[in-house]
DSSP file (Angstrom, degrees, kcal/mol; ACC not computed):
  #  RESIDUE AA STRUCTURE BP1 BP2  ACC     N-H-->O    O-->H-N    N-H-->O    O-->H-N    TCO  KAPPA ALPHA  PHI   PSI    X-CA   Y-CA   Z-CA
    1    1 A X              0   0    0      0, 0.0     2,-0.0     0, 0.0     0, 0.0   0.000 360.0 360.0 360.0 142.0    3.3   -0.4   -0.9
    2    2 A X        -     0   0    0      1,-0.1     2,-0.5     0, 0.0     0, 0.0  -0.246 360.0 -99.2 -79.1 173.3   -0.4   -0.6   -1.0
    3    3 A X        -     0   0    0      1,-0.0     2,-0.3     2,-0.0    -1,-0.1  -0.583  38.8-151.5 -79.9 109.9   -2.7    0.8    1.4
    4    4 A X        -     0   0    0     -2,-0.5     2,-0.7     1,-0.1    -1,-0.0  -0.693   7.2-151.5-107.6 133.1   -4.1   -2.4    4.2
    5    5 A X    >   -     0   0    0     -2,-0.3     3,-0.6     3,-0.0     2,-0.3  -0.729  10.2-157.8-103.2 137.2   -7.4   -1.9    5.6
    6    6 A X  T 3   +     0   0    0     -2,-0.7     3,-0.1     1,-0.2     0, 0.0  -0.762  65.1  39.4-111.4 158.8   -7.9   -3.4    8.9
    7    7 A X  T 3  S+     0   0    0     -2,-0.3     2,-0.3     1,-0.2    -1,-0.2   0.763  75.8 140.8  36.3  53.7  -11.1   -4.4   10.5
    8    8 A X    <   -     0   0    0     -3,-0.6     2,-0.3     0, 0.0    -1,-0.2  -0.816  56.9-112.9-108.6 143.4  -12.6   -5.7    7.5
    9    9 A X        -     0   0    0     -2,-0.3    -3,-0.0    -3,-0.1     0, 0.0  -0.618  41.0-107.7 -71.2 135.0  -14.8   -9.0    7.5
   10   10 A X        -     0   0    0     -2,-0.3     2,-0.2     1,-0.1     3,-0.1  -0.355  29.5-108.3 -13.7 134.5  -13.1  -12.2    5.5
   11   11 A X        -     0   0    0      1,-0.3    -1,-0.1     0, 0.0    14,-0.1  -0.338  47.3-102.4  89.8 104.2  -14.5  -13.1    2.5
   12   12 A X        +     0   0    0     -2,-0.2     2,-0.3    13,-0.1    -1,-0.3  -0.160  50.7 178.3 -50.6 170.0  -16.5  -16.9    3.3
   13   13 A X        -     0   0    0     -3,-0.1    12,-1.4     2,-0.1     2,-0.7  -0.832  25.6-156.7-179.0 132.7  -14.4  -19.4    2.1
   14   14 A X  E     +A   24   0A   0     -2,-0.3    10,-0.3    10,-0.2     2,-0.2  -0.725  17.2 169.7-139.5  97.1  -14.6  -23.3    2.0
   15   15 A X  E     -A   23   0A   0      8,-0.8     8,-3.5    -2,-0.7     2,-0.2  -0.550  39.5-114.0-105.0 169.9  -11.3  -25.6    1.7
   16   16 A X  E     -A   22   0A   0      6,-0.2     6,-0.2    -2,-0.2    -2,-0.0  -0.857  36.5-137.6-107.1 143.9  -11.2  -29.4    2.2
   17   17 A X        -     0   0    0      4,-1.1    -1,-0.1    -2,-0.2     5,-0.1   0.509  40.0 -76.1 -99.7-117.1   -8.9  -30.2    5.5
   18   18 A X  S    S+     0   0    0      1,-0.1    -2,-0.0     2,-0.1    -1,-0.0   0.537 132.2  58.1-114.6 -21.0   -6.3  -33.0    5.7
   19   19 A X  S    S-     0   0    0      2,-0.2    -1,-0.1     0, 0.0     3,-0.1   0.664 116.0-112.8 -88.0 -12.0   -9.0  -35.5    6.1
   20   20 A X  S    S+     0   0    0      1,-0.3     2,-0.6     3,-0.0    -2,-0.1   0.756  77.2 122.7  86.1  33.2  -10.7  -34.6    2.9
   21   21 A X        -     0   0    0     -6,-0.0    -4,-1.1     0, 0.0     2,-0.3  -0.964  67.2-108.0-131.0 137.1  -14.0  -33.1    4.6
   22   22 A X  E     -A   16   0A   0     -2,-0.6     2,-0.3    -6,-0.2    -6,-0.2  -0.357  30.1-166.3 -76.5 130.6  -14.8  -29.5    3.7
   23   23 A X  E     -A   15   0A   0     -8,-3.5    -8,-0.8    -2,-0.3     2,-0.3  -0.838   4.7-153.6-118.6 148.5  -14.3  -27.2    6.2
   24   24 A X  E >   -A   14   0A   0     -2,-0.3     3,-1.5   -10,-0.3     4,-0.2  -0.902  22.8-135.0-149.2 118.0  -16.0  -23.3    5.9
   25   25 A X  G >  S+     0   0    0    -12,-1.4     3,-1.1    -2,-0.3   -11,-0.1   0.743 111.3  66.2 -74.1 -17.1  -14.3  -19.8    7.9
   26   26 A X  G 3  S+     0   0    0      1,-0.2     3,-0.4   -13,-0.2    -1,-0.2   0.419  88.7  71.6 -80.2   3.2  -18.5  -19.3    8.7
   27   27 A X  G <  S+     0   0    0     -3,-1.5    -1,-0.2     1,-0.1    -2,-0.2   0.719  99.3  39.5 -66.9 -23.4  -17.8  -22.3   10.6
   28   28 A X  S <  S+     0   0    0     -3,-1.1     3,-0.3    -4,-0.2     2,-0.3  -0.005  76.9 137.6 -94.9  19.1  -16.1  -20.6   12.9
   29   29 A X  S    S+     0   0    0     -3,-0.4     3,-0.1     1,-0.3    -3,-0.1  -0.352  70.5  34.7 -97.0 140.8  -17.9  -17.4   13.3
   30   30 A X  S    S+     0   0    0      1,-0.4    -1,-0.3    -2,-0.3    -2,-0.1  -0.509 107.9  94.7 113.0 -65.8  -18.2  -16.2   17.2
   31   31 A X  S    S-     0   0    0     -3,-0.3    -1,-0.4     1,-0.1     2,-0.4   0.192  85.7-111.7 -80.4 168.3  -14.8  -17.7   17.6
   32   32 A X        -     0   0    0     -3,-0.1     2,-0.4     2,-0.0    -1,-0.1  -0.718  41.2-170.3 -95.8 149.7  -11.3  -16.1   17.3
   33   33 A X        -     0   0    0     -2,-0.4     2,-0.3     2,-0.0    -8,-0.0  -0.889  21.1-154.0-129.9 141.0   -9.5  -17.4   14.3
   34   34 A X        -     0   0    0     -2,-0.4     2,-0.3     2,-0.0    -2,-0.0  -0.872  10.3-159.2-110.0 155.2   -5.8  -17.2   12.9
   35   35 A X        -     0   0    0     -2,-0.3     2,-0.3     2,-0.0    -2,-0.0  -0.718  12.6-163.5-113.7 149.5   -5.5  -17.5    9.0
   36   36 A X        -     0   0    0     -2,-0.3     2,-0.5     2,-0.0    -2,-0.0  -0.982   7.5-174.0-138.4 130.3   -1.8  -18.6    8.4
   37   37 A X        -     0   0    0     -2,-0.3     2,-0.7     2,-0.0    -2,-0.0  -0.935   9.3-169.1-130.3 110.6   -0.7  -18.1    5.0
   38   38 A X        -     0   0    0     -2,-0.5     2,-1.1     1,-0.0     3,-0.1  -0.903  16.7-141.0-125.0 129.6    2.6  -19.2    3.4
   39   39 A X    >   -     0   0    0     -2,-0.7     3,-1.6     1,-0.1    -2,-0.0  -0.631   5.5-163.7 -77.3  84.1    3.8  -18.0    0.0
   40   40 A X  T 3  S+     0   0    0     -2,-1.1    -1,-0.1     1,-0.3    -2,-0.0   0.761  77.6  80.2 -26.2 -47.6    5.4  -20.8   -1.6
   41   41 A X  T 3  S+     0   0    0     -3,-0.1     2,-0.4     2,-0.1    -1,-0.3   0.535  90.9  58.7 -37.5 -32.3    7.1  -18.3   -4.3
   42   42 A X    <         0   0    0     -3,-1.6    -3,-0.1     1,-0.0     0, 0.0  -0.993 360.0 360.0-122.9 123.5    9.9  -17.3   -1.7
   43   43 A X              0   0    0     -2,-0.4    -3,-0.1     0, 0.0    -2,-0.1  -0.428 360.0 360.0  11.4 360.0   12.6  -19.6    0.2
């Protein structure tokens, strides 16, 4: 299993939300965040 590093900053990153307006994780910066991540690949 690989080796996880923990208390590393995210990566910026800029996805469009359900309304179609692009939304930014440096939009959020000061705030506390979850990322929630689902791998389609498993069932």
């Amino acid at each position: 299993m690989p080796r996880v590093e923990l208390n590393i900053q995210a990566p910026n990153f800029t996805l469009n939300d359900f309304n179609g307006r692009s939304v930014s994780l440096s939009d959020f910066t000061g705030q506390k965040n979850v990322l929630v991540v689902f791998n389609r690949g498993f069932f």
